[in-house]
C-alpha positions in Angstrom: -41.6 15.4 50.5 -39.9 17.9 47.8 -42.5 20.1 48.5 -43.6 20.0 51.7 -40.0 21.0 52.8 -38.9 23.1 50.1 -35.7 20.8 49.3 -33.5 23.0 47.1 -29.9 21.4 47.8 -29.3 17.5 48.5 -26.0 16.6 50.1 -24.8 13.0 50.7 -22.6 11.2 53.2 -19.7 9.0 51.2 -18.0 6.4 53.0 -20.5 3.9 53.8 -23.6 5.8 52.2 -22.4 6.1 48.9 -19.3 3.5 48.6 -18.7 0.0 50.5 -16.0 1.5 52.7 -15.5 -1.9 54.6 -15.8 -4.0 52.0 -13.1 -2.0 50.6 -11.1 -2.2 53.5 -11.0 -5.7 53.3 -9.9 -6.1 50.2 -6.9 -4.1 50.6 -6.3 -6.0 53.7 -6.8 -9.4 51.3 -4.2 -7.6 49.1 -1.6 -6.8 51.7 -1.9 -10.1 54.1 -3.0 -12.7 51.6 -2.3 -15.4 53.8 -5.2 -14.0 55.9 -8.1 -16.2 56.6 -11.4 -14.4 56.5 -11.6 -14.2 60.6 -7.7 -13.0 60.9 -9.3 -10.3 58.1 -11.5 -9.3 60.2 -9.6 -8.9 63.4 -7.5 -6.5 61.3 -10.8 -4.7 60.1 -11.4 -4.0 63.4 -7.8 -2.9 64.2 -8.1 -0.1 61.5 -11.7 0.8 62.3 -11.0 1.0 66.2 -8.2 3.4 65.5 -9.9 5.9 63.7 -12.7 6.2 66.0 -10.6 6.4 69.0 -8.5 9.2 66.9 -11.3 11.3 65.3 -13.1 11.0 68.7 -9.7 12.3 70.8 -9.7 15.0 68.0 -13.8 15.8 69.0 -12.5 16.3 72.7 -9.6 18.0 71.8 -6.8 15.5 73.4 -5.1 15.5 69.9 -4.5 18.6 67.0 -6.9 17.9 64.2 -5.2 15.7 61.7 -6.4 14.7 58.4 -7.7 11.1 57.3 -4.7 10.3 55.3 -2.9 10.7 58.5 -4.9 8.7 60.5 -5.2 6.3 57.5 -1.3 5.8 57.7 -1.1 5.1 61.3 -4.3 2.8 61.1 -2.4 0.9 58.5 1.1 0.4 60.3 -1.4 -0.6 63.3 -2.3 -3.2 61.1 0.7 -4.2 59.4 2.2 -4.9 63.0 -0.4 -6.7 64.2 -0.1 -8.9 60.9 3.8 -9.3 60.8 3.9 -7.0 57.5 7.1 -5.2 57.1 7.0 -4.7 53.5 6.7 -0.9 53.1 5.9 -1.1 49.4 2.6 -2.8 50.9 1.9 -0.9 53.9 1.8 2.6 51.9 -0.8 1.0 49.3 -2.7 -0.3 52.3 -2.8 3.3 53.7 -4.6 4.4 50.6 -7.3 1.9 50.2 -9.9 4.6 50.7 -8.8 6.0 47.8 -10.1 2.6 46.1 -13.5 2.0 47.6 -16.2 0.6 45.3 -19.8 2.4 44.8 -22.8 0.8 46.1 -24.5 -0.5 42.7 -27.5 1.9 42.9 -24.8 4.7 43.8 -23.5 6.2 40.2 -27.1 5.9 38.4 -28.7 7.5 41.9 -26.7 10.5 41.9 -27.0 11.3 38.2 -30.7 11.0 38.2 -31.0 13.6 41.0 -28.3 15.5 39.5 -30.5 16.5 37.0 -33.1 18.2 39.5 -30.9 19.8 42.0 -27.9 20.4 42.9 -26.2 17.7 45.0 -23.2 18.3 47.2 -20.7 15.5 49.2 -20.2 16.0 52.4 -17.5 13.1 53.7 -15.1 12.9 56.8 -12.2 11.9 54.1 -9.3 14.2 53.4 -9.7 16.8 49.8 -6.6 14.3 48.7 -8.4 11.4 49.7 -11.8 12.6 48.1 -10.7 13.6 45.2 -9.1 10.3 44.1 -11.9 7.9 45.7 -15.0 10.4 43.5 -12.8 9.7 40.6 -12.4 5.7 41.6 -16.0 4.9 42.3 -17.0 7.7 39.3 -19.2 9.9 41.9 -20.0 13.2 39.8 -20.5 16.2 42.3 -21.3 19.5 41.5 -19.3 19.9 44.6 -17.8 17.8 47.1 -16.7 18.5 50.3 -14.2 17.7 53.0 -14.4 17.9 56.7 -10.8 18.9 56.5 -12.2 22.5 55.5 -13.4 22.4 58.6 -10.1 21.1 60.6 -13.4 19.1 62.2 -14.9 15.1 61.8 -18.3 14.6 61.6 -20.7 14.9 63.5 -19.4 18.0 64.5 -21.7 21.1 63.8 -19.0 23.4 61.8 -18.7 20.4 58.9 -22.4 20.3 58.2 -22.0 24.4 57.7 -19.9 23.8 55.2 -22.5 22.3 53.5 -25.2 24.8 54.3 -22.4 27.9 53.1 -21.9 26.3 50.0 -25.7 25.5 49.5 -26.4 29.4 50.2 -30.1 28.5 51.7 -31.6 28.1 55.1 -30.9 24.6 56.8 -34.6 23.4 56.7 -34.1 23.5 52.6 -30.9 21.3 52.7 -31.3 17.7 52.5 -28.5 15.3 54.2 -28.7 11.7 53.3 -26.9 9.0 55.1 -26.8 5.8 55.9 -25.4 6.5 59.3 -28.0 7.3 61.8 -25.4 9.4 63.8 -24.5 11.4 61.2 -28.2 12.9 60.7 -28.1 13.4 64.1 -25.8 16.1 63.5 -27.3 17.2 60.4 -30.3 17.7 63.0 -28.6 19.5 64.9 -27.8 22.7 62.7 -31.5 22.4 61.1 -30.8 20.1 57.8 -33.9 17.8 56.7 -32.7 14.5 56.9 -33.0 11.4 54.5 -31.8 7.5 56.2 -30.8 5.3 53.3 -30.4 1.6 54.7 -27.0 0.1 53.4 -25.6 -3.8 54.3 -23.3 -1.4 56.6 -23.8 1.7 58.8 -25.3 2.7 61.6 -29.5 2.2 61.5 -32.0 4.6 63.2 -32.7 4.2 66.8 -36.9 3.6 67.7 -36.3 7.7 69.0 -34.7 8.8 66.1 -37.4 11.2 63.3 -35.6 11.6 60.0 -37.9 13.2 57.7 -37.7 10.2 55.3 -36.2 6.8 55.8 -35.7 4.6 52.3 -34.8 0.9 52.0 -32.7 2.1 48.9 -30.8 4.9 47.1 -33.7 4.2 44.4 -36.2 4.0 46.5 -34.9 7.8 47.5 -34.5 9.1 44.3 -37.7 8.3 43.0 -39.0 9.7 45.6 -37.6 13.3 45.5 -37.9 13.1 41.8 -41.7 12.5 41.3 
């Protein structure tokens, strides 16, 4: 596949690709409402996911000013600390952090490393340079450079965050790998001419029968051995 396409730069989606964002999510919840039964969890799971698609996607059609993930973080966490009866700010501001704590996948740290060593890899994620820089150093993800839609006052999968990929790769699209394991997110890799690379993970958002990613693994190791042959 390396050489067929030319691969020179490889650049990976974090939350959910690389770290267990919701299982992360849940624990924090755990933390903050530990009288919480696992269904009551995930109700207020889906409370915190709900609003940050709803925001992001108001901030795609331009009904809101861009605002960053710790923003919508804090909101999505007072969303759930009212629907949960938590007034205790102490708990609510740790719960707006949580994706600051998200755990790595266990393929995730040895993956990266390995590839490290043959090209140069780049993270791409939706999560604030605040955010990023504390959750890299949390789930020990080593970049040689990592990346923040905020850059881009932008979410994914709009086209001006993959280009800040592609600027800081300095090489045509077609020699930029994205990896994800978010079907809609190399959709808009796609879109500005990345190669694209589907890692299946217990969460994100599998390939549609009309999707053609140029490679589609059953594991990060499955990947890497791959494009390291």
């Amino acid at each position: 596949m390396v050489e067929e396409y030319g691969i020179e730069v490889i650049v990976f989606d974090i939350l959910g690709t690389m770290v267990d964002e919701p299982g992360g999510l849940r624990a924090a919840i755990r933390d903050a409402v530990p009288g919480a039964d696992d269904a009551s969890v995930e109700q207020l799971l889906t409370v915190w996911r709900d609003h940050v698609e709803r925001e992001q996607r108001r901030i795609a059609a331009k009904g809101r000013a861009y605002a960053n993930t710790e923003v919508i973080d804090r909101e999505a966490a007072q969303r759930v600390a009212d629907r949960a009866g938590l007034t205790d700010p102490m708990a609510i501001a740790r719960l707006a952090t949580a994706s600051r704590r998200l755990k790595p996948w266990d393929d995730s740290v040895a993956g990266l490393a390995r590839l490290a060593r043959r090209f140069p890899v780049l993270g791409l994620s939706n999560a604030s340079r605040a955010t990023l820089l504390r959750l890299n150093a949390y789930a020990q993800l080593v970049w040689h450079q990592a990346l923040s839609a905020e850059d881009a006052q932008a979410y994914k999968p709009a086209p001006e965050v993959y280009r800040l990929a592609l600027d800081a790769a300095g090489c045509p699209p077609e020699r930029v790998l994205m990896v994800a394991a978010h079907a809609w997110d190399l959709r808009g890799a796609q879109a500005v001419g990345m190669r694209t690379a589907y890692v299946r993970r217990p969460v994100g958002d599998p390939p549609a029968s009309a999707d053609t990613f140029n490679r589609r693994s059953s594991s990060l190791d499955e990947l890497v051995t791959d494009l390291t042959a």
